[in-house]
C-alpha positions in Angstrom: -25.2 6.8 -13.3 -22.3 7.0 -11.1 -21.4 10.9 -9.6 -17.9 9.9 -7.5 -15.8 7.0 -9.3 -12.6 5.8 -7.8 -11.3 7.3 -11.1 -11.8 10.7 -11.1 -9.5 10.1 -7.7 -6.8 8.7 -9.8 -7.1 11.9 -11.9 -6.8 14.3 -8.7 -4.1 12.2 -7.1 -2.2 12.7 -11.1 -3.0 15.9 -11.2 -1.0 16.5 -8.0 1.9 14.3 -9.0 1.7 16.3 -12.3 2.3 19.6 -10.4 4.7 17.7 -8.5 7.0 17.3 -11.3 6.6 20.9 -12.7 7.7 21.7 -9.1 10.6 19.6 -9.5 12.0 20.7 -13.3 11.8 23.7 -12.4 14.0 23.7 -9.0 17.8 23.8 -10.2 19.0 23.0 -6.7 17.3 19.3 -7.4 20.4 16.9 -7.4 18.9 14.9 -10.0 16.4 17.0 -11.7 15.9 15.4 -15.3 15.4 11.8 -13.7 13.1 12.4 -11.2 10.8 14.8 -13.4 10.4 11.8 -16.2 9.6 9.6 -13.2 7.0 11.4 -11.1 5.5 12.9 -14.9 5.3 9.2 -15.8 3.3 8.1 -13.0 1.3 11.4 -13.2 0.8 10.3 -16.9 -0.3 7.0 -15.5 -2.7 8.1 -13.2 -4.8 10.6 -15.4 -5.1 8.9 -18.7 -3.1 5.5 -17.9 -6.9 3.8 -18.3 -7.3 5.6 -22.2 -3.8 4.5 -23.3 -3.2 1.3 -24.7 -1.7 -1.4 -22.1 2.0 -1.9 -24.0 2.1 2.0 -23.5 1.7 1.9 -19.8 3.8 -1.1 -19.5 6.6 0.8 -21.2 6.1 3.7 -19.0 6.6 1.5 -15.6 10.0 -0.2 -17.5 11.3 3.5 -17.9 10.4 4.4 -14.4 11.9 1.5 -13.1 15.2 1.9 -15.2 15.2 5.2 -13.7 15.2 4.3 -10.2 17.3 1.3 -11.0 20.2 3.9 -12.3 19.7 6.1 -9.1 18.1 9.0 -11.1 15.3 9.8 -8.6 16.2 11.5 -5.7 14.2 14.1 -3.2 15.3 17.6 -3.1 18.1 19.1 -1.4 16.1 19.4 2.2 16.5 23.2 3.6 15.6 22.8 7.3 13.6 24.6 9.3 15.7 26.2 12.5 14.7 24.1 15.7 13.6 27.0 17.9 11.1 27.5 15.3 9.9 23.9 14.6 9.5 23.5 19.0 7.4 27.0 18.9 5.3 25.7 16.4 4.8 22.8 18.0 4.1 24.4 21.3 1.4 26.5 19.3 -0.5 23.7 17.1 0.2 20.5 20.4 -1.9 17.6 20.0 -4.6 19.3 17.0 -1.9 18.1 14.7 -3.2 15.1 15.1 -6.8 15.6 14.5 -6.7 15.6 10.5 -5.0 11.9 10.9 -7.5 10.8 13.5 -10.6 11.8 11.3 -9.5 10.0 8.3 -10.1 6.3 9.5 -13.4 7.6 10.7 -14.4 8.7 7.6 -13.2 5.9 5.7 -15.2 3.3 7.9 -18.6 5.8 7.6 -17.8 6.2 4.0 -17.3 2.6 3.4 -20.6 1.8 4.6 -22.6 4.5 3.5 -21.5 5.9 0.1 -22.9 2.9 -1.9 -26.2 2.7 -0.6 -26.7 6.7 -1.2 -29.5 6.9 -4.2 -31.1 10.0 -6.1 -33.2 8.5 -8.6 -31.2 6.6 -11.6 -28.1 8.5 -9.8 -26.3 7.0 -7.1 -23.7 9.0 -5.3 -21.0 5.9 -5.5 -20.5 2.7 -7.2 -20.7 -0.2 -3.8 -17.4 -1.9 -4.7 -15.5 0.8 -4.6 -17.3 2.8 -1.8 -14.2 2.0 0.5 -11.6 3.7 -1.9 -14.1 6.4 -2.7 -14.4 6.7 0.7 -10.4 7.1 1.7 -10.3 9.7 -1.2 -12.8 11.9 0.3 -11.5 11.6 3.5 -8.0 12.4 2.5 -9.2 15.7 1.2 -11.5 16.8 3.9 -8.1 15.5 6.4 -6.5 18.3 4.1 -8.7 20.5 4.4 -8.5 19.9 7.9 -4.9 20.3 8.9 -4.8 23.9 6.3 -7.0 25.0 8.7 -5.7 24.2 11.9 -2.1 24.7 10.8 -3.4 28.2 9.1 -0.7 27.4 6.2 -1.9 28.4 2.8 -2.7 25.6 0.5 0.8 26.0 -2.1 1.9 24.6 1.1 0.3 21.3 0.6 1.8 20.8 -2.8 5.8 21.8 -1.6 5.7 19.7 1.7 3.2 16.7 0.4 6.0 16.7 -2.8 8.6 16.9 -0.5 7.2 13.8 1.6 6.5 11.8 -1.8 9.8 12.4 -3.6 11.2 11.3 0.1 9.5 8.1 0.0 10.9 8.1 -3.8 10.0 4.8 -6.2 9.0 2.8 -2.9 5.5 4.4 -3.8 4.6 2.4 -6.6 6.2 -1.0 -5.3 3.5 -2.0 -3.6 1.3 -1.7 -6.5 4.1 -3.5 -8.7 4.7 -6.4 -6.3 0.8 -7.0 -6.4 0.4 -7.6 -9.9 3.3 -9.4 -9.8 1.8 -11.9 -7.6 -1.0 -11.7 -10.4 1.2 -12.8 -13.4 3.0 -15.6 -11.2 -1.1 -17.4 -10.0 -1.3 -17.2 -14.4 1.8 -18.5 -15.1 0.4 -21.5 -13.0 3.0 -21.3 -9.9 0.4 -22.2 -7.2 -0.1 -25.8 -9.1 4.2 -26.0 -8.6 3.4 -25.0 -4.9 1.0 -27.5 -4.4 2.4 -30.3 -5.7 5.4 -29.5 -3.8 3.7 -29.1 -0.6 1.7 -32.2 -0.4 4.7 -34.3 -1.1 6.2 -32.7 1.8 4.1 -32.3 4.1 1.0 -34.3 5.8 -1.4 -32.0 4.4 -4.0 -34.9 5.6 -3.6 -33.6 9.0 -5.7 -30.1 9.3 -3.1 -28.4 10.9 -0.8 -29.3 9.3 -2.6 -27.7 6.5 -3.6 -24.7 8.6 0.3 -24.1 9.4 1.6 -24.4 5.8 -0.9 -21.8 4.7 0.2 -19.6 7.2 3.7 -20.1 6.8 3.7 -20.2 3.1 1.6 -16.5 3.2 4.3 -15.1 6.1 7.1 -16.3 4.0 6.3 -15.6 0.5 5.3 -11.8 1.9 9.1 -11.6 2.9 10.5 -12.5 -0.2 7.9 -10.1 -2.4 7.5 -7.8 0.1 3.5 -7.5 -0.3 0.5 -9.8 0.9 -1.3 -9.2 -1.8 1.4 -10.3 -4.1 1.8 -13.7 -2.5 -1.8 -14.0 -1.7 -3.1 -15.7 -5.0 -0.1 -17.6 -5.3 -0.4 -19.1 -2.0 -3.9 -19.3 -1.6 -4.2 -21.3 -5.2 -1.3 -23.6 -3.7 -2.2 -24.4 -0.7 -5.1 -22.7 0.7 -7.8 -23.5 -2.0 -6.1 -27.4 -2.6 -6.0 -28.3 1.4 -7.7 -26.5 3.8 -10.8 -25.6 1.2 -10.9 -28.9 -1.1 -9.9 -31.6 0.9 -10.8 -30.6 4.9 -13.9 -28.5 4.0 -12.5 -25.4 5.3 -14.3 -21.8 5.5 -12.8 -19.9 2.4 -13.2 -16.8 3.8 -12.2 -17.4 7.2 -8.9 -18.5 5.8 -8.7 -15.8 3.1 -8.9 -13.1 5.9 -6.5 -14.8 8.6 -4.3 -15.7 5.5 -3.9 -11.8 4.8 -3.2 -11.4 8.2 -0.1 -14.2 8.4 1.0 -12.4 5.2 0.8 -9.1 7.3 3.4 -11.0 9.4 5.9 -11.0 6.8 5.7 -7.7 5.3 6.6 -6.3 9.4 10.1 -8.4 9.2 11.0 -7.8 5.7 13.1 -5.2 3.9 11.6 -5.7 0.4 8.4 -3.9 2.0 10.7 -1.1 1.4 7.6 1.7 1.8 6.7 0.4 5.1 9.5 -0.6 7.0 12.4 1.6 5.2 11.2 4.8 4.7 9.9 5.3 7.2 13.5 4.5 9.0 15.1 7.2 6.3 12.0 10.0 7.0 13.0 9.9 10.9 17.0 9.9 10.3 17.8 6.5 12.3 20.7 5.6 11.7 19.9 1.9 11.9 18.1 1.2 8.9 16.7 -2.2 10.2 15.0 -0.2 13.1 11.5 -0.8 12.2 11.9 -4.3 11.6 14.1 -5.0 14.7 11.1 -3.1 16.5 8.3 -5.5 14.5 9.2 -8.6 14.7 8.2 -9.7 17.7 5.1 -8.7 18.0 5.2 -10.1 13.9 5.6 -13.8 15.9 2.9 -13.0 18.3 0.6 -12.1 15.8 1.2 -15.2 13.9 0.8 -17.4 16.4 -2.7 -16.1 17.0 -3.3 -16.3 12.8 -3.0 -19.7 12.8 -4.8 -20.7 16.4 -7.2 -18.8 15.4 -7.8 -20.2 11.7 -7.4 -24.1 13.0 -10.2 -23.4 15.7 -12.6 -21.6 13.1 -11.9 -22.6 9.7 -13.2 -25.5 10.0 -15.8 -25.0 12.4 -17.7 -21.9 11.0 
């Protein structure tokens, strides 16, 4: 027996998103009200009992969501902001513990990671060891919650109106990422990585090991941009080139490449707009009023770091 599963997460993180919607039906001031309670009580839906419902049910339920950000429904709330003598005293007050909460999370994540599987009473064990890294963010989300309450000495019904604020923000960018990923599922079943790799070793001299090392890396960096997710073009690429070239014929490290693949595919998701929760909202949360600020910042170091993806994988993939 299992006590902490990475689905009785799901069910706190619906739960909030739940409350979230209530919150948002019953604000009149919301400029699009109806739409953007469906959507968040849709993905709250999803979250608690999306695993007990049958899959067409769920499937529909993403369709509507998407309609409804396709027809501009969602929105965030009409922002009310704070005067700016206040917001600089209360940054005097709080200075750099604001950033405690954020700075214990990844610590927690890495200890959790590698110690929540191996924890044991009996026939119980405290968390199943696949999922002890997710299990692990969870946790440390809500002790980094905890956390910030406390230094901030805000009550908790604070959490739910700023943390809903933030999320209606960010809008339907929050579930692309997990779209675009099985997206890049359906596409490795529907047997496009057999279409990329027939297409690539007529093109290229994949006999050459960098040469097969660069198309890889490309291919990941590239695909990225147009889905705007690694892990979406990850099986597509790594079934079309990486398993076919680098793997089959040169005798390559599969998980050395698998790794520095991600990373190339990294690449692409810091120079592309379709990565709209990473490089876009964050643009809208800060008010620039270039839009393409993030990317324009990125990409540079987005070459740099792809450059060292693929020197690195040709001197180890085939080595190691």
């Amino acid at each position: 027996m299992t006590l902490l599963t990475l689905e009785l997460f799901l069910v706190v993180a619906g739960l909030y998103v739940g409350a979230m919607a209530v919150q948002v039906a019953r604000d009149p001031s919301h400029p699009r009200r109806l739409g953007s309670t469906v959507f968040w009580g849709l993905l709250a839906v999803a979250f608690v009992v999306g695993k007990q419902l049958p899959p067409v049910v769920v499937g529909y339920a993403v369709l509507g969501m998407a309609a409804l950000a396709g027809l501009r429904q969602v929105a965030p709330p009409q922002r009310t902001a704070q005067p700016a003598g206040e917001r600089t005293a209360e940054a005097d007050r709080l200075g750099n513990r604001l950033l405690w909460p954020v700075a214990l999370i990844p610590v927690l994540v890495i200890a959790g990671g590698f110690a929540l599987g191996r924890v044991r009473f009996g026939d119980w064990r405290l968390a199943e060891p696949r999922q002890a890294t997710q299990i692990a963010l969870g946790l440390a989300c809500l002790v980094g919650l905890g956390l910030a309450l406390r230094v901030t000495r805000a009550r908790p019904g604070l959490a739910l109106v700023e943390g809903g604020r933030l999320l209606q923000a960010i809008g339907w960018a929050l579930v692309l990422p997990q779209l675009l990923a099985s997206l890049g599922g359906i596409f490795a079943r529907a047997g496009v990585g057999d279409v990329i790799a027939n297409f690539v070793g007529g093109a290229l001299p994949t006999q050459l090991p960098l040469v097969a090392v660069i198309a890889y890396c490309a291919g990941m960096a590239l695909f990225t941009i147009v889905m705007g997710n690694a892990f979406a073009a990850f099986p597509v690429i790594t079934l079309g080139i990486g398993l076919p070239f680098i793997v089959n014929q040169h005798g390559g490290n599969p998980a050395i490449m698998g790794a520095l693949g991600m990373l190339s595919g990294y690449c692409g998701t810091l120079v592309t707009p379709m990565a709209a929760n990473f490089n876009l909202v964050p643009a809208i949360l800060l008010e620039l009023e270039d839009r393409n600020a993030v990317i324009k910042a990125q990409a540079p170091m987005a070459a740099v770091i792809w450059i060292f993806n693929v020197t690195a994988m040709y001197l180890c993939v085939y080595r190691f």
